[in-house]
Backbone atoms as SQL, in Angstrom:
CREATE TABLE atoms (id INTEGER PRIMARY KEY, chain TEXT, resi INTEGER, resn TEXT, atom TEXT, x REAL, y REAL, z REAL);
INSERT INTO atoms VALUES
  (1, 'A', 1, 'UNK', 'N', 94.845, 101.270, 85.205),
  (2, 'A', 1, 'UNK', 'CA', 96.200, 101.738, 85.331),
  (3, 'A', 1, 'UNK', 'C', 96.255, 103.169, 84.820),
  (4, 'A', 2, 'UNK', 'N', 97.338, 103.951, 85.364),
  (5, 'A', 2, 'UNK', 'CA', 97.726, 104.895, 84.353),
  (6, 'A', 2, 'UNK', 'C', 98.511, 105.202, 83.587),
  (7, 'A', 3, 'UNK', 'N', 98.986, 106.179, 82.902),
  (8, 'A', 3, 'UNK', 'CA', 99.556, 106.355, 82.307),
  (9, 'A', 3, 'UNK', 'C', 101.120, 106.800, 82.501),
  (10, 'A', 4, 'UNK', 'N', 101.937, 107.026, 82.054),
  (11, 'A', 4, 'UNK', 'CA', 103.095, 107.320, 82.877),
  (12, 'A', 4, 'UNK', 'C', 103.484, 108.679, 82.606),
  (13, 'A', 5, 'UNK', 'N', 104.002, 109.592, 83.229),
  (14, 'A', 5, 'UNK', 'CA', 103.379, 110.660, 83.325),
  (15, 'A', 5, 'UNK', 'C', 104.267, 111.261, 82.119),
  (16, 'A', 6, 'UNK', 'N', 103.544, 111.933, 81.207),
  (17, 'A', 6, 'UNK', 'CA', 104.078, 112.493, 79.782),
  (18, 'A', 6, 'UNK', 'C', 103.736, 111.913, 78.904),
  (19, 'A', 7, 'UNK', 'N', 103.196, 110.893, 78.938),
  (20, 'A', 7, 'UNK', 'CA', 102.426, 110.235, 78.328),
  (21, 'A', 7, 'UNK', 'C', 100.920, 110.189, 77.519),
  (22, 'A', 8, 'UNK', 'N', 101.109, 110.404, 76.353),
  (23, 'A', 8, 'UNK', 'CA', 99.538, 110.947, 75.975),
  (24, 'A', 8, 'UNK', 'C', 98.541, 109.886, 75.475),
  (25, 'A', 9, 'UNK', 'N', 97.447, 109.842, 75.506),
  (26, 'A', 9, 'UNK', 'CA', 96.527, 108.735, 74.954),
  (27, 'A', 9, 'UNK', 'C', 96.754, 108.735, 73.124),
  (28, 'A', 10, 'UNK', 'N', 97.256, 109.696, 72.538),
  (29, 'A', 10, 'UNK', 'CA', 97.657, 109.364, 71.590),
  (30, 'A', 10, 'UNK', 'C', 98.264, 108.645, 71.076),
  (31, 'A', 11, 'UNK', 'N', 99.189, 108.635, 72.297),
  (32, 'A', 11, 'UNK', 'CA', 100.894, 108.166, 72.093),
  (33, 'A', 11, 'UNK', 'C', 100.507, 106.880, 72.100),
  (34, 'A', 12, 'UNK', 'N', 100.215, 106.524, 73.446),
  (35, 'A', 12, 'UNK', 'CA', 99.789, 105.369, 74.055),
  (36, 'A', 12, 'UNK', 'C', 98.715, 103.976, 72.927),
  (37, 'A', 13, 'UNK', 'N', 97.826, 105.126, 72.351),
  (38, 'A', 13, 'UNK', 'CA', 96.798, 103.787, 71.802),
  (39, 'A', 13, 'UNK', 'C', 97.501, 102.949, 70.544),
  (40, 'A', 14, 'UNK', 'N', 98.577, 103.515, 69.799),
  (41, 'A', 14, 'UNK', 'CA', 98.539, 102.225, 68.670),
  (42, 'A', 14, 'UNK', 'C', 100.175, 101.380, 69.811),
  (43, 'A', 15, 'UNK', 'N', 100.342, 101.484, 70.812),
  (44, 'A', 15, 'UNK', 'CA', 101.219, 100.843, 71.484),
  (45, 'A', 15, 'UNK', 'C', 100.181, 99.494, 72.584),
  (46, 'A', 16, 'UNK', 'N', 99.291, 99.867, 72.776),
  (47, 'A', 16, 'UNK', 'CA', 97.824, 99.273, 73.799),
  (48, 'A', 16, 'UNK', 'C', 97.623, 98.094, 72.466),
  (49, 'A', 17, 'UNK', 'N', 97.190, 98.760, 71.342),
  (50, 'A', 17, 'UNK', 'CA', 96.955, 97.792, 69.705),
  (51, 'A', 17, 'UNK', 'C', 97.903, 97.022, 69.476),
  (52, 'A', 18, 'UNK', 'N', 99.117, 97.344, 69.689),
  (53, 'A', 18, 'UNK', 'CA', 100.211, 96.465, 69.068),
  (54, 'A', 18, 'UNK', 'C', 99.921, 95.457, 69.773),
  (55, 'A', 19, 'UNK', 'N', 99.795, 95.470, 71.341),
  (56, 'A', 19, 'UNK', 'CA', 100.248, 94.615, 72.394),
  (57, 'A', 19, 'UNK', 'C', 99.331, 93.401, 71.902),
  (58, 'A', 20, 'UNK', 'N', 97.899, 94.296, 72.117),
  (59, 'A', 20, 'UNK', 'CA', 96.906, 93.189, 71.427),
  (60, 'A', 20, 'UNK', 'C', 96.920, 91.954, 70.745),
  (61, 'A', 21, 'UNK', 'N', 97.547, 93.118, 69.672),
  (62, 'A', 21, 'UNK', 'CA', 97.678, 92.146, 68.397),
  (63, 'A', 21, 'UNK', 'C', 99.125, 91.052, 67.945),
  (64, 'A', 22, 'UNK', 'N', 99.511, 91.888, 68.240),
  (65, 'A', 22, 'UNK', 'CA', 101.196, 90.992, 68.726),
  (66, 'A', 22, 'UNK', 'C', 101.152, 89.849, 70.178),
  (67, 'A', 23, 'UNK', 'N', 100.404, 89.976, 71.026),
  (68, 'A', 23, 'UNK', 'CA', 100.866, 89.237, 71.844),
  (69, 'A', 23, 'UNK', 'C', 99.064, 88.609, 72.427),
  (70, 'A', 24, 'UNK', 'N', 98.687, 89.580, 73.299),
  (71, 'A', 24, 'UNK', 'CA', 97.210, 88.956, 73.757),
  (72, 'A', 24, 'UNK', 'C', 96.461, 88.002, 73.170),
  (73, 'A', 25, 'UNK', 'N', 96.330, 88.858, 72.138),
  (74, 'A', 25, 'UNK', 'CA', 95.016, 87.975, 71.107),
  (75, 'A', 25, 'UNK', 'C', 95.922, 86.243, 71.033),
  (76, 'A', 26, 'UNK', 'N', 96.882, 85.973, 70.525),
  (77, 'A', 26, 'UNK', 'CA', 97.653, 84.988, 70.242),
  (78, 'A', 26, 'UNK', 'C', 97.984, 83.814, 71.567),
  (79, 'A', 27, 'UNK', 'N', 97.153, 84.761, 72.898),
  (80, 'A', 27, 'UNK', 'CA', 97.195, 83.787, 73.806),
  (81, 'A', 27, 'UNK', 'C', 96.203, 82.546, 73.673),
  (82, 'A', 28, 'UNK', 'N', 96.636, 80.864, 74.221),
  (83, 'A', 28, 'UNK', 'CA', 95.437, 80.107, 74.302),
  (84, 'A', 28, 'UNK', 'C', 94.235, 80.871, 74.737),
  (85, 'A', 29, 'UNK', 'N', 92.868, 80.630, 74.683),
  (86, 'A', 29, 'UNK', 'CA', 91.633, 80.802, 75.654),
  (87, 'A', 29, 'UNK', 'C', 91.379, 81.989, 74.960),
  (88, 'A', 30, 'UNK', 'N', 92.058, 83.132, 74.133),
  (89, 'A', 30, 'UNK', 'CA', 91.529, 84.121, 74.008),
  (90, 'A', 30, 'UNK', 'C', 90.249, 84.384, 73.484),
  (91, 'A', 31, 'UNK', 'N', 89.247, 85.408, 73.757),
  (92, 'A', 31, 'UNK', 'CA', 87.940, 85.293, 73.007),
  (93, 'A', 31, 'UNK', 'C', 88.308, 87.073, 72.587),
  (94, 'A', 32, 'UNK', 'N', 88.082, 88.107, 73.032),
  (95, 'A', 32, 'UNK', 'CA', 88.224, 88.990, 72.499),
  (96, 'A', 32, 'UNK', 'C', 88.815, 90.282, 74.078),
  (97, 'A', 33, 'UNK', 'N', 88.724, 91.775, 73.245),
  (98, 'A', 33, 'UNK', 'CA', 89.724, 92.703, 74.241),
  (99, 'A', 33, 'UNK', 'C', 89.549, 94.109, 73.984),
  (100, 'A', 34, 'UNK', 'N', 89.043, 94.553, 75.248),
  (101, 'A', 34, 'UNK', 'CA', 88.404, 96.043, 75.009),
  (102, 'A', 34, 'UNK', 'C', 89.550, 96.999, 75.636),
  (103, 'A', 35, 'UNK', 'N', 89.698, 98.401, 75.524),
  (104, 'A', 35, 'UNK', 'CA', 90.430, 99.509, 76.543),
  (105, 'A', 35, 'UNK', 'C', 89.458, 100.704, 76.015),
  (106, 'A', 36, 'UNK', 'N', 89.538, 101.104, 77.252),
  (107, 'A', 36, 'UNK', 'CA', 88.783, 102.366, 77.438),
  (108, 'A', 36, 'UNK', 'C', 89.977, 103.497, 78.422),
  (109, 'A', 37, 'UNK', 'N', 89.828, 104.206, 78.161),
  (110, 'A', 37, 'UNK', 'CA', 90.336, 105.461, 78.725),
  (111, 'A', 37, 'UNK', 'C', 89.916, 107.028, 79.644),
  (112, 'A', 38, 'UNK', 'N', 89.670, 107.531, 80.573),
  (113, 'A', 38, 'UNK', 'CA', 89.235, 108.784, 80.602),
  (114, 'A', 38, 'UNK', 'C', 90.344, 109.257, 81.761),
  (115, 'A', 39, 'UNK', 'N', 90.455, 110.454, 81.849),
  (116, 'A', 39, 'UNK', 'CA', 91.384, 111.255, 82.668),
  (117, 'A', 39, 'UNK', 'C', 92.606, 110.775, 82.574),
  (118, 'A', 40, 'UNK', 'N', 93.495, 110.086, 81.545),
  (119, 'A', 40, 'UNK', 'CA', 94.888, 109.557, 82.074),
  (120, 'A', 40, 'UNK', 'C', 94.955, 108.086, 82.674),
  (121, 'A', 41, 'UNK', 'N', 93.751, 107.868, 82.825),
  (122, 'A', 41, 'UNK', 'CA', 93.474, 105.871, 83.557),
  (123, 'A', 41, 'UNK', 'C', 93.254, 105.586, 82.109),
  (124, 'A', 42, 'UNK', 'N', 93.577, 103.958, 81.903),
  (125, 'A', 42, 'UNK', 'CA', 93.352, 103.357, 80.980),
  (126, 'A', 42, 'UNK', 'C', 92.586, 102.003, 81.327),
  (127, 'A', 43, 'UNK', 'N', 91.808, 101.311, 80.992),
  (128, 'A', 43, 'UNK', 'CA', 91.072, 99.986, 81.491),
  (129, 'A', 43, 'UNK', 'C', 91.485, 99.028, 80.434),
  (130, 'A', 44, 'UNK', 'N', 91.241, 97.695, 80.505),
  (131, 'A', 44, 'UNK', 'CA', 91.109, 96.809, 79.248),
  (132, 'A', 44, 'UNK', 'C', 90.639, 95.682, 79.858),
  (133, 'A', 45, 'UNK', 'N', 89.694, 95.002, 79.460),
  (134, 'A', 45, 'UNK', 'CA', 88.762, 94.151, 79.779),
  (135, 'A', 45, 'UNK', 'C', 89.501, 93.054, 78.749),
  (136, 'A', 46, 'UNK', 'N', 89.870, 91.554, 79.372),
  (137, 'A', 46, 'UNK', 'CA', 89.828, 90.450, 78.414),
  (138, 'A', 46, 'UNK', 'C', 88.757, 89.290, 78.229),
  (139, 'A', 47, 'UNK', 'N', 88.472, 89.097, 77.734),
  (140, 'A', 47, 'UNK', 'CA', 87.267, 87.801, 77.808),
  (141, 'A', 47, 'UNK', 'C', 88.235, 86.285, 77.009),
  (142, 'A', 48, 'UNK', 'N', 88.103, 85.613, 78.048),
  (143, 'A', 48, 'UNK', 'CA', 88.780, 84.436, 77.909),
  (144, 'A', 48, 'UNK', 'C', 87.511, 83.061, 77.713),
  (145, 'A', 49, 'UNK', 'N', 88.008, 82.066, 77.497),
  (146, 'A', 49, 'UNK', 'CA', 87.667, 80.874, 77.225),
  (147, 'A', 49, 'UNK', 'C', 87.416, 80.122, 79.234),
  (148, 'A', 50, 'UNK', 'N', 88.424, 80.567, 79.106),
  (149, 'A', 50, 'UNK', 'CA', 88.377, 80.090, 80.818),
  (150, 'A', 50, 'UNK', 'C', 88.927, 80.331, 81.492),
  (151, 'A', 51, 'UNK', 'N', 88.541, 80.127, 83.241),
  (152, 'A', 51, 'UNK', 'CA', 89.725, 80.674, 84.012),
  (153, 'A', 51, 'UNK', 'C', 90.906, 80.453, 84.030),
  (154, 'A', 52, 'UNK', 'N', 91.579, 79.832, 83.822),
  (155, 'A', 52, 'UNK', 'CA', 92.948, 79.072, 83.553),
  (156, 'A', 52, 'UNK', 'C', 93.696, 79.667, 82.594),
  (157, 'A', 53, 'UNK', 'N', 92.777, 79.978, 81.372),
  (158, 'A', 53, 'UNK', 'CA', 93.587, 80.574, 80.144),
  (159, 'A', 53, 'UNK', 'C', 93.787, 82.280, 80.598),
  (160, 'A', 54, 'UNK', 'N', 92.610, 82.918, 81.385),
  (161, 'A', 54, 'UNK', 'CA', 92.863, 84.154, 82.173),
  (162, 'A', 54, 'UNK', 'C', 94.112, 84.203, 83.157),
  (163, 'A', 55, 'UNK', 'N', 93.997, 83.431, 83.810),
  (164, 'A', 55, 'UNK', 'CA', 95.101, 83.309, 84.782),
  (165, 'A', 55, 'UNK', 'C', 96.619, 82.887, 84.011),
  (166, 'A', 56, 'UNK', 'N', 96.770, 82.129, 83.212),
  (167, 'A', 56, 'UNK', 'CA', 98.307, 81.724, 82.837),
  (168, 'A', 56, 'UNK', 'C', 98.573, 83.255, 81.508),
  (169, 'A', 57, 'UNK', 'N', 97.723, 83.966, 81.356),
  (170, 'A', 57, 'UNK', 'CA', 97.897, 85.543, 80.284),
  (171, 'A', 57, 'UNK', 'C', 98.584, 86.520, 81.286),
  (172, 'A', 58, 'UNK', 'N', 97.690, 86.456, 82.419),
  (173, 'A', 58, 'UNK', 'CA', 97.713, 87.138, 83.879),
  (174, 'A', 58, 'UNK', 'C', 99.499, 87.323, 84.125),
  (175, 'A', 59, 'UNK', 'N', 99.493, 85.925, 84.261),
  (176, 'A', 59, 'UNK', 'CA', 100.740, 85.710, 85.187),
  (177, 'A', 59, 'UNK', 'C', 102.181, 86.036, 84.332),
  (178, 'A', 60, 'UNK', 'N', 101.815, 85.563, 82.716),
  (179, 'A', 60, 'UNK', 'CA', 103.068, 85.520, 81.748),
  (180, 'A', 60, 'UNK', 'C', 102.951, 87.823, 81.113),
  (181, 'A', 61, 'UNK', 'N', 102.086, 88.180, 81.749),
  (182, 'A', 61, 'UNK', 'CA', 101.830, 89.518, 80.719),
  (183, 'A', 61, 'UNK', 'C', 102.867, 90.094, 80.787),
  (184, 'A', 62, 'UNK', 'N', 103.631, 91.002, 81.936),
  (185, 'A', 62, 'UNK', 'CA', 104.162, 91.482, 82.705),
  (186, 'A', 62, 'UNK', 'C', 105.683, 91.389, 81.810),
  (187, 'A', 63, 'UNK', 'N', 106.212, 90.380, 81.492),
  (188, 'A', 63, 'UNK', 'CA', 107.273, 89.548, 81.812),
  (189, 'A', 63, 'UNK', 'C', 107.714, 89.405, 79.969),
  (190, 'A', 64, 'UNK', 'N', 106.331, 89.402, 79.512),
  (191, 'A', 64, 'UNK', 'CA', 106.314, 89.087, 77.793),
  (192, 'A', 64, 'UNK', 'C', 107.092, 90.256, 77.339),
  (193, 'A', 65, 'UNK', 'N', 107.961, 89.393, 76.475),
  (194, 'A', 65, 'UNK', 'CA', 109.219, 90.238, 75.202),
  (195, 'A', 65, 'UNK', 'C', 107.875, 91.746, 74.428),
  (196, 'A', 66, 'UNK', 'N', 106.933, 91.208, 73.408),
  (197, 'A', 66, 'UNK', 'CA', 106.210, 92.040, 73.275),
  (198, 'A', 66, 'UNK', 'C', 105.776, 93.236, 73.978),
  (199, 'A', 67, 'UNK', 'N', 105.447, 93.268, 75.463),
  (200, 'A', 67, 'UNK', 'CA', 104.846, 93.632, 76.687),
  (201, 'A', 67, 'UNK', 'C', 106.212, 95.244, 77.195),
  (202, 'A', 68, 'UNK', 'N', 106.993, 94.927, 76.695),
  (203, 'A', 68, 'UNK', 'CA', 107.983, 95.964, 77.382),
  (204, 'A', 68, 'UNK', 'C', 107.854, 97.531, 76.920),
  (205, 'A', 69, 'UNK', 'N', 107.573, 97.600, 75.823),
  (206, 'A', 69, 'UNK', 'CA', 106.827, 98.986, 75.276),
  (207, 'A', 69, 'UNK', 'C', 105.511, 99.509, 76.106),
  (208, 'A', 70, 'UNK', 'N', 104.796, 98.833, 76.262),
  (209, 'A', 70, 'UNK', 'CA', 103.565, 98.877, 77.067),
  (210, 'A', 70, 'UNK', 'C', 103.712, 99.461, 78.537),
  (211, 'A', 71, 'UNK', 'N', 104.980, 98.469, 79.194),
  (212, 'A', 71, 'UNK', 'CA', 105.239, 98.715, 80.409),
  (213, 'A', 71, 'UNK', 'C', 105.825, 99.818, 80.450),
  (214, 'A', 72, 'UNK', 'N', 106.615, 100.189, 79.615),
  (215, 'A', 72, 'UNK', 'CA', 107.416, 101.219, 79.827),
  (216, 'A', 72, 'UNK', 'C', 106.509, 103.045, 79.499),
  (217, 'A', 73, 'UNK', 'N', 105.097, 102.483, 78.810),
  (218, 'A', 73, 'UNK', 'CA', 104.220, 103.763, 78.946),
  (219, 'A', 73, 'UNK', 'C', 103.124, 103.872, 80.278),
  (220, 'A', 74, 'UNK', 'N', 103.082, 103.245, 80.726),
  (221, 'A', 74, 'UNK', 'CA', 102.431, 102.809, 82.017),
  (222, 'A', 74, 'UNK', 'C', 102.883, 103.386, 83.398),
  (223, 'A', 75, 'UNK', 'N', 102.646, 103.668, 84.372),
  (224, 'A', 75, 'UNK', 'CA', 102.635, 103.662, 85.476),
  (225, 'A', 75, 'UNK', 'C', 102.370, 102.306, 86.353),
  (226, 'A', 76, 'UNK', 'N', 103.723, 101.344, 86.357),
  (227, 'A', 76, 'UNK', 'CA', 103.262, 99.626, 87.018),
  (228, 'A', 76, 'UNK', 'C', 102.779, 99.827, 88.241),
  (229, 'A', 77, 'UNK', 'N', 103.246, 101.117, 88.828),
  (230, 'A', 77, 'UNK', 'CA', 101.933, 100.791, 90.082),
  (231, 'A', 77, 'UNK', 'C', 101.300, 101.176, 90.493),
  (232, 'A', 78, 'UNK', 'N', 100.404, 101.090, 89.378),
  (233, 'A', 78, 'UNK', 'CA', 99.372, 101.910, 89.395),
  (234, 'A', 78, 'UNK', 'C', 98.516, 100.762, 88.464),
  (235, 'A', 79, 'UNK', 'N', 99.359, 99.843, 88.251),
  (236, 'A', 79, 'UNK', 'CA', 98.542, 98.360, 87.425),
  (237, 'A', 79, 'UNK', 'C', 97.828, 97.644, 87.916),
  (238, 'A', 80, 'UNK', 'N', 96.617, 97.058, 87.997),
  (239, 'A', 80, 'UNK', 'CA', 96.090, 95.634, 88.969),
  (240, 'A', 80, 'UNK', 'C', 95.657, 94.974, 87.589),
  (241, 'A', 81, 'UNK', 'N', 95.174, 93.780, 87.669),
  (242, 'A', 81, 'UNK', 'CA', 95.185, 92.812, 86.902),
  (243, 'A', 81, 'UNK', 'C', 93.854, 91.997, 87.499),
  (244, 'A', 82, 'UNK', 'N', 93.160, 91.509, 87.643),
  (245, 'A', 82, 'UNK', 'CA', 91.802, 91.338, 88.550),
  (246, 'A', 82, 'UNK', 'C', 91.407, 90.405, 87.644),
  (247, 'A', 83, 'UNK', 'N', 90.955, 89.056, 87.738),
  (248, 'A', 83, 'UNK', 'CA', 89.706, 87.935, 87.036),
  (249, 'A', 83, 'UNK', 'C', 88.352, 88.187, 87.668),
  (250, 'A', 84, 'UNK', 'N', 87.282, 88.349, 86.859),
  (251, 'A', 84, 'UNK', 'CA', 86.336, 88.340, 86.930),
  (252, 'A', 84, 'UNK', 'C', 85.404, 87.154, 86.441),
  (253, 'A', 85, 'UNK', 'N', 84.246, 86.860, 86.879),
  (254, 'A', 85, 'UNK', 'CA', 83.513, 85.593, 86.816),
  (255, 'A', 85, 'UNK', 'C', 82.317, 86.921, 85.745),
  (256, 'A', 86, 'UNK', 'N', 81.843, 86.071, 84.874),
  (257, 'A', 86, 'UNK', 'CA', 80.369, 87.014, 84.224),
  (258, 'A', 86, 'UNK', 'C', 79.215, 86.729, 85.282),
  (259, 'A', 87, 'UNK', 'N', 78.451, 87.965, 84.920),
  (260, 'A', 87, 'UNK', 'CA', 77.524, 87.430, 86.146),
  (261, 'A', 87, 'UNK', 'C', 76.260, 87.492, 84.734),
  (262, 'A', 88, 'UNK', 'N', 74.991, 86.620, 84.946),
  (263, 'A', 88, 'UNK', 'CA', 74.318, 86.739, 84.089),
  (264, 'A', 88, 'UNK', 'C', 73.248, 85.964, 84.703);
């Protein structure tokens, strides 16, 4: 995703942390949660317990009381949300 425009990675990272920690981490299935940043894109990788617990985080993120600070530094469309399988 990006950022919304005026928006600085400064600004942005202890708001990315809060979300984390206030809301993500506290989901069922959670295992742990990365973000990376370069040019104004932001990434964040979740690692879940399972698909199910990925998918019901997925679907409730958006929508979460916590989540509205976040959204509101963001560019939503410019958001995707994607499950991935590990490959190993």
């Amino acid at each position: 995703m990006n950022l919304a425009e005026g928006v600085t990675v400064q600004e942005f990272e202890p708001v990315d942390k809060a979300i984390e920690d206030g809301h993500v981490s506290k989901q069922p299935g959670f295992i742990s949660r990365q973000a990376a940043f370069a040019d104004g894109k932001w990434a964040v990788v979740v690692n879940w317990e399972s698909a199910e617990a990925a998918q019901a985080s997925m679907d409730s993120f958006a929508s979460a009381p916590a989540a509205e600070e976040f959204m509101s530094m963001i560019d939503a469309s410019t958001m995707s949300m994607t499950r991935y399988d590990l490959a190993r």
